[in-house]
C-alpha positions in Angstrom: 16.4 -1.7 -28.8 17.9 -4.3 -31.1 16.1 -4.9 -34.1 15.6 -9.0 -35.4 17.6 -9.4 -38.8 17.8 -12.3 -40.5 21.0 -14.2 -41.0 21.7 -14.5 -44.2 24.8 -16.6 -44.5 22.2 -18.9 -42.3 19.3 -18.4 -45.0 21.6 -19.3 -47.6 22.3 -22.5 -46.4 19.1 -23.3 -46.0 18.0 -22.5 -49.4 20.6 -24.8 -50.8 19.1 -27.4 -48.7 15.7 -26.4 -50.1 17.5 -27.0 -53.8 18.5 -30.1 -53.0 15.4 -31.4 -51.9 13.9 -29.8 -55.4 16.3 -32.7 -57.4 15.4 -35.4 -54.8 11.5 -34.6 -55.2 11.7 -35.6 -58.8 14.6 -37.6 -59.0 12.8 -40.3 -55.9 9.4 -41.0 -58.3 11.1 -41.0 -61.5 13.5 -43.8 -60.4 10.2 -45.7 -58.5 8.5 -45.3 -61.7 11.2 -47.0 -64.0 11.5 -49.7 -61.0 7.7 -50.3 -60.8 7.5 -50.6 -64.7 10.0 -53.3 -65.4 9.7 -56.0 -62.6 11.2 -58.6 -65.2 14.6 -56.2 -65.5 17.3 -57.3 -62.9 17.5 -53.8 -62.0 14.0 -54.1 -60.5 15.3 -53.5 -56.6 18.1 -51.6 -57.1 16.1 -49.0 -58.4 12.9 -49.5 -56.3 15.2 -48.9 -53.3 17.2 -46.0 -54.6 14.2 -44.2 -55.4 12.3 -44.8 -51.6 15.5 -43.8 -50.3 15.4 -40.6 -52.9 11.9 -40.2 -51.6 12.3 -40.2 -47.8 15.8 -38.3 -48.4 13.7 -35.8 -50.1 10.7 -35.2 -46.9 13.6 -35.4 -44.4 16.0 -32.6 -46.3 12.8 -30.3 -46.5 11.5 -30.7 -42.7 15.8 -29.9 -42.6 15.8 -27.1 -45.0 12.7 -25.0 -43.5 13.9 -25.4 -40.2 17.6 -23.8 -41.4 15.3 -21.0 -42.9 13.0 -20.3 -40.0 16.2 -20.4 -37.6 17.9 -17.4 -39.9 14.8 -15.4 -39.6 13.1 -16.3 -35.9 16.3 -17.8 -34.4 18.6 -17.1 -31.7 21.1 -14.1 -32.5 24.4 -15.3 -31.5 26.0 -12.1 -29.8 29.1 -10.7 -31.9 31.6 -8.7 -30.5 
């Protein structure tokens, strides 16, 4: 009987996924806030669209990043030969 290990070249990528999504959960308000703050600035809606974009980059990278982690621990075992 074959035992389930996890796939750690798998788990890896998914961590740096996770990572990124750490710079884009604080990187996406900070960059709303400064937008929100200074509507009289040209860059108003430059940086009121980076920062949703930041901010929805950020939610789909983690959906992303926990699925890459649960598929190196519950996944499908490729068979090596």
């Amino acid at each position: 009987m074959e035992t389930n290990r996890t796939d750690k070249e798998i788990l890896v990528k998914g961590i740096k996924t996770m990572l990124f999504t750490l710079g884009l959960m604080f990187i996406g308000p900070i960059l709303l806030y400064i937008g929100f703050s200074n509507p009289e600035k040209p860059l108003h809606y430059p940086l009121v669209i980076a920062g949703a974009l930041a901010c929805i980059g950020a939610i789909y990278f983690a959906f992303k990043g926990i699925n890459t982690i649960m598929d190196s621990m519950f996944g499908k075992k490729s068979k090596k030969k």
